[in-house]
N, C-alpha and C positions, 0 to 999 in steps of 0.2 A: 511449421517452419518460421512466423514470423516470429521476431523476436519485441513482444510485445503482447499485450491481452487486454479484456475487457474486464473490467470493476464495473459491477452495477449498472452496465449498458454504460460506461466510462472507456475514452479509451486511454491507457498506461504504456509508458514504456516496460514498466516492470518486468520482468520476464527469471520462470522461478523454474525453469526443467535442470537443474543440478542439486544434487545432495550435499552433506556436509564432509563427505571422503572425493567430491568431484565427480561421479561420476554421472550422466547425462542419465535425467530419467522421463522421457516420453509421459507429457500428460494425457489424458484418455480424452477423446472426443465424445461428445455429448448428443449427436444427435442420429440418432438408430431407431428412426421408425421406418417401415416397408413399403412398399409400391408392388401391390400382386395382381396378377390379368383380371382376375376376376374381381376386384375391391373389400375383397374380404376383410384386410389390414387397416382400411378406411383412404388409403390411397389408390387407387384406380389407374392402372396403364392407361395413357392414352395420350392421341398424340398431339404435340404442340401443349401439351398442359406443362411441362417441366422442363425448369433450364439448369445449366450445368455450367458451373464456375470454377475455372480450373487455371493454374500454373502451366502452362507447359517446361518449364523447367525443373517443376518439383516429381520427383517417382510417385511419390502416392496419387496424386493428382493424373500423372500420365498412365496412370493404368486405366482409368476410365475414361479420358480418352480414346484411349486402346478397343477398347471394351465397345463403346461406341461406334467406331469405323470399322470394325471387325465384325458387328452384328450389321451395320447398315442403318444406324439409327440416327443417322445425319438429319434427315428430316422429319423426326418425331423427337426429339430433343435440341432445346435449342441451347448455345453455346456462346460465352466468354471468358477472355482470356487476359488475364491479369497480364499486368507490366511484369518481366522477368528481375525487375530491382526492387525490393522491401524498401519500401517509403519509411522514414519515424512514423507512420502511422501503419505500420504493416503494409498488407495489398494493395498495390493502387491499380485505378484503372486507367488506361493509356492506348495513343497508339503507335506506342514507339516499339520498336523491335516486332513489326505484324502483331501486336498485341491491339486488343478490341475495345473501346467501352463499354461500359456497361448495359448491355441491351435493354434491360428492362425498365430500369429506374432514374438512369444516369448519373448514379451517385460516384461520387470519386475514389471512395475505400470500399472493400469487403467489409471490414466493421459495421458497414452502414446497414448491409443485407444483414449481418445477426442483426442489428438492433429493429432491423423491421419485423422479422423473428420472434424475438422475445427483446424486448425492452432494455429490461435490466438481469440481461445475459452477463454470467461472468466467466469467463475463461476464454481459450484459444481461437483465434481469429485465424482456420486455418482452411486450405483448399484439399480435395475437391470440396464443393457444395452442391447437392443437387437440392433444387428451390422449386415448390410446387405453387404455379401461381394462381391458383383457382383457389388454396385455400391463403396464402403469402405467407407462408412458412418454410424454413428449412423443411425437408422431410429424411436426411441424413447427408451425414458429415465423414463417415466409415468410408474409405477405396473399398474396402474388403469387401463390406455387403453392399456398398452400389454395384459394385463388377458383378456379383452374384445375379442382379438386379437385371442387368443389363442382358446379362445372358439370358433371361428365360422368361422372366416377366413379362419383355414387350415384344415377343415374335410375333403378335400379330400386326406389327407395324415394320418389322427389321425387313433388308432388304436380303439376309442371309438367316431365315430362321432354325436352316439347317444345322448349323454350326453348334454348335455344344459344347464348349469349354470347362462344363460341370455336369457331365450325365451321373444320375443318379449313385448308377453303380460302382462309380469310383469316387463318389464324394469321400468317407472316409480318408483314403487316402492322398486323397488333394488337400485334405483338409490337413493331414500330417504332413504332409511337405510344406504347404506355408507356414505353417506352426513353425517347421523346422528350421528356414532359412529367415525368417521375419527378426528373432533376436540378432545371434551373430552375422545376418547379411544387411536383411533390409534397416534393421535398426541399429546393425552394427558400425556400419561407416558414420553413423552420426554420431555413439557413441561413442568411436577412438576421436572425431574430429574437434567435440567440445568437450574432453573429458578436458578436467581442470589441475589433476592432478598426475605424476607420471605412474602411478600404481592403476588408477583408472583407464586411464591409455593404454596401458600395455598389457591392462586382461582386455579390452575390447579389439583391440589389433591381435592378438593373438585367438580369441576365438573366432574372429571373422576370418583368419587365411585358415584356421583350420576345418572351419565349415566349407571355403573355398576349395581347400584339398579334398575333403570328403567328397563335394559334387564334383570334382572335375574326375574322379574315380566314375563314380555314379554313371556319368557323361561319356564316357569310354567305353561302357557295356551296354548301352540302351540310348536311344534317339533323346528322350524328354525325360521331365523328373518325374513324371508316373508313367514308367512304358514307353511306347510306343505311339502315344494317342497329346497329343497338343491341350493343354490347360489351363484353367485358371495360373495354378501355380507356376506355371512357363512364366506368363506375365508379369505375376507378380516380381520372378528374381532377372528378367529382363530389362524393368527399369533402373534396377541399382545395377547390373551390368552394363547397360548406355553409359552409364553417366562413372565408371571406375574411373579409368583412364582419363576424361575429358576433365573432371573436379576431386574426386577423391583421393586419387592418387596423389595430386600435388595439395591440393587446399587440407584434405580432412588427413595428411600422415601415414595414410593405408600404403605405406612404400614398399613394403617387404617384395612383393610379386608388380606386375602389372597384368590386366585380363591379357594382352596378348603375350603373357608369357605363360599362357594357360591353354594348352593347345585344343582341348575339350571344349573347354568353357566358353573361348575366345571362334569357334568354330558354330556353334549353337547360338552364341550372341550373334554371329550376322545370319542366321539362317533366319532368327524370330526377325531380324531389322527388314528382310526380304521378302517375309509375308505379304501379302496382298492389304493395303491399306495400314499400313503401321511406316512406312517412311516418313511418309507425308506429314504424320504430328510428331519427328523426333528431329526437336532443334537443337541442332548445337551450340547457337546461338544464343537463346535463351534456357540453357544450362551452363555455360560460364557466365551471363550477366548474373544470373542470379545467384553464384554460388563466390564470384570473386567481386564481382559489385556490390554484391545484394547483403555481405556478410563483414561490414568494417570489423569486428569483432576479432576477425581472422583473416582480413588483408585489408589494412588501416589503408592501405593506399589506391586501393580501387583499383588495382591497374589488373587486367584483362588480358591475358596470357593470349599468345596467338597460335601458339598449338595445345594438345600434339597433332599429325595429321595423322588423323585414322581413317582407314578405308572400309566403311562398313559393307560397302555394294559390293568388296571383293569375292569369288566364289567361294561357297562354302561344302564341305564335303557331309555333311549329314543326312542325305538322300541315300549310304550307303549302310547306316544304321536300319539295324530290326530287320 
């Protein structure tokens, strides 16, 4: 998300995720090595060795969170939380808005933590980070395979080892449902919000309501997006559902619908928000600073909308699914 990156362990303003027809193209993350119980990967579970650097007002960032509070790993991972505003130098750390310094180092940017990483790191300066300090390196920069991570790797320290958001038997097809909602949902709302041109916009607005339309079918014949049983994949399309209505809707364009005019969708979203330990890390707060302060590009004037009012705690009826 920030808009900015590292040259040569440099930091730039530059920032190169668009093509030459506009439309927004997601640069890859670079750091995907593994943490397994046993240390076979060369990363070892264990606890108090790894901390975790997150947004709370970014989705990819608040899935590991999620992941986190959900497993109980409050006190085997430890945590910071960026400013919800993008500095000119990207992440800063702060502690405005319940935002943390930075626990380890005290350094004022995320840039700082890659370059303690690698040096002369070039590319995106981007959250989460999960940072192992025993060896002081990144050990990955992926939501996808930290969440994987968090679920199973370190049950010997979770305070919920029961839990299973990725059992074996339906990996495959958890694995197909992120696949299926990560273009047109999770990466969609970014790409109708910086497309640059209106041919760009309006194939990425138009496959995001219609992957939208698709799961709110989906949503209407079954509890969750695989079955009956609660998932990774829940999660993953939960955080770009927090955040539709409160920043998308108005900042990124996605105006066609709004989630609560999704009676499926918009039902499911407060069921996940009512989970046991997932309140507590979804700010609303720090999802308008960062998406209407944090983004001059796309509200030159910083000003900070004061709704909508959305009631997530409202009841939800998905208990009568399955």
């Amino acid at each position: 998300m920030a808009l900015g990156r590292l040259i040569d362990g440099k930091w730039t303003k530059e920032w190169t995720e668009r093509d030459d027809s506009g439309q927004f193209k997601r640069m890859p993350t670079h750091f995907h090595r593994w943490i397994t119980a046993d240390g076979s990967s060369g990363f070892k579970a264990e606890s108090g060795r790894y901390h975790l650097y997150v947004s709370l007002g970014c989705p990819w960032a608040h899935r590991t969170v999620l992941l986190r509070s959900l497993k109980g790993l409050q006190d085997a991972i430890g945590l910071s939380i960026v400013d919800p505003v993008i500095s000119d130098q990207g992440w800063q750390f702060s502690e405005r808005f319940g935002s943390s310094p930075d626990r380890l180092y005290g350094v004022n940017y995320l840039w700082q933590i890659y370059g303690k990483a690698k040096a002369d790191y070039s590319g995106r300066v981007t959250v989460p980070v999960l940072w192992d300090q025993q060896t002081q390196t990144i050990v990955n920069n992926e939501s996808r395979q930290i969440i994987q991570m968090f679920n199973a790797e370190f049950n010997a320290f979770a305070a919920f080892p029961e839990r299973d958001f990725y059992p074996e038997v339906l990996r495959p097809e958890i694995d197909r449902a992120m696949d299926a909602i990560y273009q047109p949902i999770n990466n969609g709302v970014y790409r109708s919000g910086f497309a640059a041109t209106q041919a760009a916009y309006i194939e990425a607005v138009t496959e995001l309501f219609q992957a939208l339309d698709h799961w709110e079918t989906v949503l209407g014949q079954q509890r969750y997006l695989v079955g009956d049983q609660l998932t990774l994949a829940d999660w993953c399309l939960f955080t770009t559902l927090f955040r539709f209505d409160l920043a998308y809707h108005g900042l990124f364009k996605t105006n066609l619908k709004r989630l609560i005019d999704y009676p499926n969708l918009w039902d499911y979203c407060r069921e996940l928000y009512q989970q046991p330990g997932v309140s507590e890390w979804c700010s609303i707060e720090h999802v308008k600073q960062l998406y209407y302060a944090g983004l001059p590009e796309l509200n030159p004037s910083g000003i900070v909308p004061v709704g909508p009012d959305i009631d997530y705690g409202a009841p939800h009826s998905r208990d009568c699914m399955g």
